[in-house]
LUMDO-902949 format. One line per 2 residues: number of its first residue (from 1); their letters; for each residue y, z, x of C-alpha. Coordinates in nm, 2 decimals. Each point is the difference from the previous one (the first is absolute). Layout:
BEGIN
NUM = A = Y/Z/X ~ ...;
% end
This chain:
BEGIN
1 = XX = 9.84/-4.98/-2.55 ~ -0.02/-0.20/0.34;
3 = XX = 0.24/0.22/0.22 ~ 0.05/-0.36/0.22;
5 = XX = 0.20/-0.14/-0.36 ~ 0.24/0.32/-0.05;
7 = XX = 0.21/-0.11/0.32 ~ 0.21/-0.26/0.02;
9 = XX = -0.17/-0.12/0.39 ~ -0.28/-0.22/-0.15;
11 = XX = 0.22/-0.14/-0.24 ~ 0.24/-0.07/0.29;
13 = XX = -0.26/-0.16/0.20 ~ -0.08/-0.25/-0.28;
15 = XX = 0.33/-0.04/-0.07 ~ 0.05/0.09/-0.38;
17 = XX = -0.18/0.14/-0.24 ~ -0.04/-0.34/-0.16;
19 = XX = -0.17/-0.10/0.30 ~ -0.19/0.31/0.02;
21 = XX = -0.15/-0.02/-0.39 ~ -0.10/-0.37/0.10;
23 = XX = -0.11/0.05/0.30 ~ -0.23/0.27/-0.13;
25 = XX = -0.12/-0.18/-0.30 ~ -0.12/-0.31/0.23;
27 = XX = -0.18/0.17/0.18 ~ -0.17/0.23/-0.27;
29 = XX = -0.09/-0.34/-0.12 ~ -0.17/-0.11/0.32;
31 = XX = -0.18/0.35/0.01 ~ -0.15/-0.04/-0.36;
33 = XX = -0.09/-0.37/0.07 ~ -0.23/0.15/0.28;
35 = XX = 0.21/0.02/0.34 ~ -0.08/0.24/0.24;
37 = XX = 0.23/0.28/0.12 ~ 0.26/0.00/0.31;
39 = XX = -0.06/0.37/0.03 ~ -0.31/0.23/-0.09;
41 = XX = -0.07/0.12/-0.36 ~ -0.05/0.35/0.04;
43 = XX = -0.06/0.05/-0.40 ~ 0.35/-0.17/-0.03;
45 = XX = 0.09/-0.16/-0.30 ~ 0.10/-0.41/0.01;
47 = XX = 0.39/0.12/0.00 ~ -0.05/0.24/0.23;
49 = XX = -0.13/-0.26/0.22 ~ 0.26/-0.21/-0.02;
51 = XX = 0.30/0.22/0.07 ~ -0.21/0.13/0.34;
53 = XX = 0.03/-0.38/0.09 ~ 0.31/-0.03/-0.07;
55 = XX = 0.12/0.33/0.16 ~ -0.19/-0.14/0.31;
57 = XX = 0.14/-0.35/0.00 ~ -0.36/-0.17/-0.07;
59 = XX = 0.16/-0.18/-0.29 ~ 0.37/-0.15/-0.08;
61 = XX = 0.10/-0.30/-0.20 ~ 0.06/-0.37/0.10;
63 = XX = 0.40/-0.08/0.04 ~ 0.00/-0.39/-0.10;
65 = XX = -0.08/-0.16/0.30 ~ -0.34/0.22/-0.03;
67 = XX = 0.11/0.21/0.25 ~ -0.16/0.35/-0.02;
69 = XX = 0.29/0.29/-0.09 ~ -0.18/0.27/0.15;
71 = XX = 0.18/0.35/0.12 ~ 0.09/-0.02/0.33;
73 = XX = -0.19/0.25/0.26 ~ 0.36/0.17/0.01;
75 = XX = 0.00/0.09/-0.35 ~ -0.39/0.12/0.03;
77 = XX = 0.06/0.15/0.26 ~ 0.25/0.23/-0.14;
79 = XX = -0.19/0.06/-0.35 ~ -0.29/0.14/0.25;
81 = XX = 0.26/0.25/0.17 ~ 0.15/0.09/-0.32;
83 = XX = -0.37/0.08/-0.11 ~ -0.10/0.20/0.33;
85 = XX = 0.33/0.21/-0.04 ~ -0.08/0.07/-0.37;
87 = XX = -0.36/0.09/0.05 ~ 0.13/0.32/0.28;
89 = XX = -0.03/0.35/-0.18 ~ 0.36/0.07/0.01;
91 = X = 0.12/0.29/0.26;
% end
């Protein structure tokens, strides 16, 4: 499993898991349909991909106006800490 989808953060960033699923599946789409990457491969699968752009705010969806909806650098910001923190061999 993507350890980025077992927390609630990237489905906060989105703003619902409706958003989330849809956001996801567009751009799966796009991937299949021959669009290159926002972030290196790496041997990472299509969804894997997608959630790293996400998680990095390379991708959000449109509000009506056509605006982009993408996670402020607050919000990234604190994901990254939250990561850095987590990755320290604990004392």
């Amino acid at each position: 499993m993507i350890e980025a989808l077992k927390s609630e953060e990237i489905v906060d960033l989105i703003g619902g898991r409706f958003k989330l699923c849809a956001l996801i599946q567009k751009r799966l789409v796009q991937l299949l349909d021959g669009e290159r990457p926002l972030v290196e491969r790496d041997g990472r699968s299509d969804l894997e991909l997608v959630i790293e752009e996400i998680r990095l705010g390379k991708i959000g969806l449109a509000d009506e106006s056509g605006e982009l909806l993408a996670p402020s650098q607050e919000q990234l910001d604190a994901i990254e800490a939250r990561e850095a923190a987590a990755a320290l061999p604990e004392a």
